[in-house]
C-alpha positions in Angstrom: -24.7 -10.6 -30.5 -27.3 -13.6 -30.1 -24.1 -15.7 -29.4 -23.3 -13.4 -26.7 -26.8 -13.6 -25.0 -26.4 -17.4 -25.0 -23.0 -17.7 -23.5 -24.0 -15.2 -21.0 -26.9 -16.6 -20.2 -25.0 -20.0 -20.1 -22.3 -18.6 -17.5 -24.9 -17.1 -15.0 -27.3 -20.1 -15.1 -24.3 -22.3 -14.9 -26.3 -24.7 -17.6 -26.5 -24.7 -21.3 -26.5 -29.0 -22.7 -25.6 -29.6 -19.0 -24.4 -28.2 -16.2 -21.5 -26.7 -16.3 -18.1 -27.3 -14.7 -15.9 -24.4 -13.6 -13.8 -24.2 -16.4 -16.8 -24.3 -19.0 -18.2 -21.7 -17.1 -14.9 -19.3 -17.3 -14.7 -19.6 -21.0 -18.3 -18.9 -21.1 -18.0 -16.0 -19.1 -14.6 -14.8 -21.1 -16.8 -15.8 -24.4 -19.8 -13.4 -23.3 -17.4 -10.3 -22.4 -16.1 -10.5 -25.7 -19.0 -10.9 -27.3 -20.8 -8.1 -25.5 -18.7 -5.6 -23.7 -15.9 -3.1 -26.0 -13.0 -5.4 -24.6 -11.2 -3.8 -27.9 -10.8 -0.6 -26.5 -9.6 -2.0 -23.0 -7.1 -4.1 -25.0 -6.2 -1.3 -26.5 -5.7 1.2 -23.8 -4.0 -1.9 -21.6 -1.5 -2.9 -24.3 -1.2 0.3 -26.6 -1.8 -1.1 -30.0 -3.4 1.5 -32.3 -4.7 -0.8 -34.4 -8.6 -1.7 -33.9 -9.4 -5.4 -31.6 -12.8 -5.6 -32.4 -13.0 -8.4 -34.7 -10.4 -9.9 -33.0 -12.3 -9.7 -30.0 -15.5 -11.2 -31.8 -13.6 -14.5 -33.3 -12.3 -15.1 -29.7 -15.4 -15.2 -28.2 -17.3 -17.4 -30.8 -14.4 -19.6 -30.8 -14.8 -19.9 -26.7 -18.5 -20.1 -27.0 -17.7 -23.6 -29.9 -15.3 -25.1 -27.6 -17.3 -25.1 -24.8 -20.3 -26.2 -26.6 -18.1 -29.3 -28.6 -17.0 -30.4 -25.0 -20.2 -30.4 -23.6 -21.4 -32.2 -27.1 -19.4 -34.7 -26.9 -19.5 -35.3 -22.4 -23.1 -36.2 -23.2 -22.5 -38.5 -26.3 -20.3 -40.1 -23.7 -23.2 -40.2 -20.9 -25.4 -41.3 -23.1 -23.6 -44.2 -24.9 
């Protein structure tokens, strides 16, 4: 849930290590609605698996929420050396 908060919080203030470029802030955004919102169910009811998404979901969203963080880790490494 905490991870959630930050990449939403991330995706509205268009900032987390630096600003953001429009692509960070997508996956941030993607990261946060799985992270937050019951995009399981919607899966669900969109593709008609009976199976439950919500891990699923969860792993997506931290894995978004890494990637974005790694390139922005490693943008400033590049700034900065």
């Amino acid at each position: 849930c905490v991870i959630g908060v930050v990449a939403w919080a991330a995706y509205l203030e268009s900032y987390w290590l630096r600003g953001t470029e429009p692509a960070e802030r997508l996956l941030l955004g993607l990261a946060a609605l799985c992270l937050l919102l019951p995009v399981d169910r919607f899966a669900r009811f969109v593709f008609g698996v009976e199976q439950t998404l919500q891990y699923q979901t969860y792993v997506i969203g931290v894995v978004l929420t890494v990637a974005v963080f790694i390139i922005q880790k490693t943008k400033t490494v590049r700034q900065a050396g």
